[in-house]
N, C-alpha and C positions, 0 to 999 in steps of 0.2 A: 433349693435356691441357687440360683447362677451368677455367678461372678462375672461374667465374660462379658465382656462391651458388646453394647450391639453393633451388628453389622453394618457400615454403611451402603447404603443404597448407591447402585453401581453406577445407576445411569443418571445423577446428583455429579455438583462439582464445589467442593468448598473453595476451591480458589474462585469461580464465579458467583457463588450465593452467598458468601460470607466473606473471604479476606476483600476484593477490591472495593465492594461498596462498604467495608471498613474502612479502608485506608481513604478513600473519596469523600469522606467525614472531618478530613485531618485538614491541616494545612499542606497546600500542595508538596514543596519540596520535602516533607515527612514522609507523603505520601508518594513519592517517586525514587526516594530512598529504601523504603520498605519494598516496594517491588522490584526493585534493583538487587536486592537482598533473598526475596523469594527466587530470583532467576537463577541464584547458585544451588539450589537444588532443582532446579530442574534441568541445569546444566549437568548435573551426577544421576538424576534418574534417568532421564531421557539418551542412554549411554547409545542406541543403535542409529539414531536418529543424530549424532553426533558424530560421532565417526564414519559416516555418509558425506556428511557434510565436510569434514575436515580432509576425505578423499578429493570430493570435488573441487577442496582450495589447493589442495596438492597439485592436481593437476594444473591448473590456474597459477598460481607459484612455488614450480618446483623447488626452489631453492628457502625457500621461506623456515624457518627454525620452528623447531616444535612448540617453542614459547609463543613464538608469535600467531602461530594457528590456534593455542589454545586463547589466546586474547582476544580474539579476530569473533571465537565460536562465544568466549563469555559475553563481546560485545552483542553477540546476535542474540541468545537466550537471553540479556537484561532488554534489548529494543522490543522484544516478545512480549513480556511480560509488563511492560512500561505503554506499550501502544493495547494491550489490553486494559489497562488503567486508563489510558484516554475517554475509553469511551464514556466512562462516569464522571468525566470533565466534559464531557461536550457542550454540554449545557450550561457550564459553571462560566459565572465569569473570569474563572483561572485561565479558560482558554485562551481567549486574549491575550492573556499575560503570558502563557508560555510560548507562545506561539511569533513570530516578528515576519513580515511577507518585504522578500527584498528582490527589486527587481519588479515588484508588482505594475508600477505607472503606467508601461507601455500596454498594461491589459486594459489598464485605466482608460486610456486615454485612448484606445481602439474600438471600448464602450462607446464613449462619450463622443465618437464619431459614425455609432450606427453599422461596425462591424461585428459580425458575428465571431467569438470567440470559443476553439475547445483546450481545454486544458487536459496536456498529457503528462504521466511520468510513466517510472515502471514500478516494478514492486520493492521499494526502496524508503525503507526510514518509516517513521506514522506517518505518512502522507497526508491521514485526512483531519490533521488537526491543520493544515493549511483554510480545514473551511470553514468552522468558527471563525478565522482570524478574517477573511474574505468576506464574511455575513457582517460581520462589526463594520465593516466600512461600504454595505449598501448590494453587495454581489451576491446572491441566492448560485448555488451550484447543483446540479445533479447528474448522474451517472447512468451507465449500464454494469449492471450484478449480475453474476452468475450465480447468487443468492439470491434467496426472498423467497421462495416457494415455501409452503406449507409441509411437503415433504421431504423428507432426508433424502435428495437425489444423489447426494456423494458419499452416501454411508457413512456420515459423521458418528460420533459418538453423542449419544442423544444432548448430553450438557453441552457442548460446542455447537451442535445444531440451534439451540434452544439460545444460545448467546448469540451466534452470530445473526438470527433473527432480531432480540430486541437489539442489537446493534447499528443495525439497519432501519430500525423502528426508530432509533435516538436520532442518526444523522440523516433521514428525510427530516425528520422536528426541525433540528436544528439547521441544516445547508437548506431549505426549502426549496430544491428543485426538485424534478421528476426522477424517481427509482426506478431504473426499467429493467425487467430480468429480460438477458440474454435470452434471443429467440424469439421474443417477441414482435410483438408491430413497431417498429422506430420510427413509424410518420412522426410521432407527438414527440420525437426527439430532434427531429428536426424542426418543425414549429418553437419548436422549447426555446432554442438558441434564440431566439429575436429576444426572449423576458432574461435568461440566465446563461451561465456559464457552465459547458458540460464539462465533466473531468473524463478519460479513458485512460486506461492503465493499457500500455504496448505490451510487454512480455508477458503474454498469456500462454503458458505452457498446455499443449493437451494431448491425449493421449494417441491421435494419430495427426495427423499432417492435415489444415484444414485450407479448404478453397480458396484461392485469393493471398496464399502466405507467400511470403518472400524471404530468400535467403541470405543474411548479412553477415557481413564480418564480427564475430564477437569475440571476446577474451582467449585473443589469439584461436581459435575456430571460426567454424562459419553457426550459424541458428536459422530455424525457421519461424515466424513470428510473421501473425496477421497482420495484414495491411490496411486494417478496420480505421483506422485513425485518419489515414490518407484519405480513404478515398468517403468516408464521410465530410471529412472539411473540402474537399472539391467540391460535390454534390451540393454542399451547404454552400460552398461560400464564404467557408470561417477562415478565416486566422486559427494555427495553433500556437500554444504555449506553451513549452516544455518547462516543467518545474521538480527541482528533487530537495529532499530534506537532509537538514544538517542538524546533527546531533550528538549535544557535548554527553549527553549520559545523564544529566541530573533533570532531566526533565523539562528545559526549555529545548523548540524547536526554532531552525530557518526557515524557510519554505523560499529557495534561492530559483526565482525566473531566469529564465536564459537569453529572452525574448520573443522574436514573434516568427513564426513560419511562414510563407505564404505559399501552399504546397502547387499554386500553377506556377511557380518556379523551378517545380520538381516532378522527376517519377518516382513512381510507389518505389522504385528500388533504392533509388538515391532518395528518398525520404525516409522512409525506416532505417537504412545505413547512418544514416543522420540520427536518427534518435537515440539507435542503439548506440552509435559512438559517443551520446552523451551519460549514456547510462553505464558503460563501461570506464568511459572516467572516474564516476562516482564508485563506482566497485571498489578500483585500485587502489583510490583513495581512503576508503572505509568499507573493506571486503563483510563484517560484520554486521551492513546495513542491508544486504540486500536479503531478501525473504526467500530466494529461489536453489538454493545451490544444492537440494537435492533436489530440484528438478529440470538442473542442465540438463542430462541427458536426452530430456524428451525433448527441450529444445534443442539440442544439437539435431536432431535428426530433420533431414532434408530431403 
């Protein structure tokens, strides 16, 4: 007779199949306390992937105290584990409520004159709890993913592949616009814009230098970073919308507009300069919101 626990199955996530759609049970601020909570262990386990991270804020703020990068890195591990809990809010009507869109009128009200609108940020804060709050007041949204495929193209860990699908599966439900994986046909994304609002995320790190990228000033270096944003809303004919999220920690979001771009104002160069330098404010301000800081290096390269 054996004593010994059995094994858990490797390629299982109990933080996916069992603690969030617990805590998504609860009342919300319980429930974003609790994963506030889970983030300090993963802040100790996840020790390589930390200290990556805490180089690249080094670099970023030489002068910065070792308290203060560990604050910076625990703010990041609870946004992780707190924007993974979003996603079983998406559909609740907590969304709403955690959620406040400031700044939004001017997208309003460039609707409501028959302009096309795309909505950018970068990878900064839960972003996509801005789209619940945007469906509550009449705005359907959709995207381009470099997710959604049926196969593990990035070599996920089968539970992460397996979430970040129904993830995707929850906010087409609920943003009702068009999902389009990266690569595909973008006619119907352009059409799309007359019914909805696209979002595009600019700092899309990749592992070599891709067509059409541009080079911008960022946290004190230069970055290469696609010009996909620009030269869609030319084409289009949109208005864009810069938007980043603000985040006290307990689980309610901002989702703070900047206003409105009009990119035949601009070149691709000085239009991504522009975006990036709004996304570099938000860093400075809350170095623990942005999701990339092990993957400066691929964008620094030029």
């Amino acid at each position: 007779m054996s004593f010994l626990l059995p094994q858990r199955d490797p390629a299982r996530s109990l933080r996916y199949e069992l603690a969030f759609p617990a805590y998504a049970r609860l009342p919300w601020p319980l429930a974003y306390r609790l994963a506030d909570g889970q983030s300090k262990i993963y802040y100790h386990r996840r020790k390589i992937q930390r200290e990556i991270m805490r180089q690249q804020m080094q670099t970023v703020f030489p002068v910065a105290a070792p308290v203060r990068l560990d604050q910076w890195l625990h703010d990041f591990f609870r946004m992780v584990e707190q924007e993974a809990l979003d996603t079983w809010f998406y559909n609740q009507k907590a969304a709403t409520t955690l959620t406040t869109l400031q700044g939004f009128d001017v997208v309003r009200e460039a609707r409501q004159q028959g302009r096309r609108v795309i909505l950018t940020s970068g990878h900064f804060g839960r972003f996509w709890m801005a789209g619940p709050a945007m469906k509550a007041q009449g705005f359907t949204t959709g995207t381009i993913t470099r997710d959604g495929g049926q196969e593990n193209m990035h070599g996920l860990h089968p539970a992460e592949h397996r979430y970040r699908l129904f993830k995707l599966k929850i906010l087409a439900q609920v943003l009702g616009g068009p999902f389009l994986i990266e690569g595909g046909d973008l006619r119907s994304l352009y059409r799309s814009l007359d019914n909805h609002l696209i979002t595009l995320v600019f700092d899309v790190p990749y592992p070599e230098t891709q067509p059409g990228s541009v080079t911008v000033p960022f946290l004190g270096g230069k970055i290469a970073i696609p010009g996909g944003v620009y030269r869609i809303a030319k084409k289009t004919g949109s208005l864009v919308a810069p938007f980043f999220m603000c985040d006290g920690g307990k689980g309610k979001v901002v989702a703070e507009f900047t206003g409105l771009l009009e990119p035949d104002n601009y070149n691709v160069g000085d239009f991504m300069s522009l975006l990036a330098g709004h996304l570099e404010t938000r860093i400075l301000s809350a170095p623990g919101q942005w999701w990339l800081w092990e993957a400066l290096p691929l964008l620094q390269r030029e």
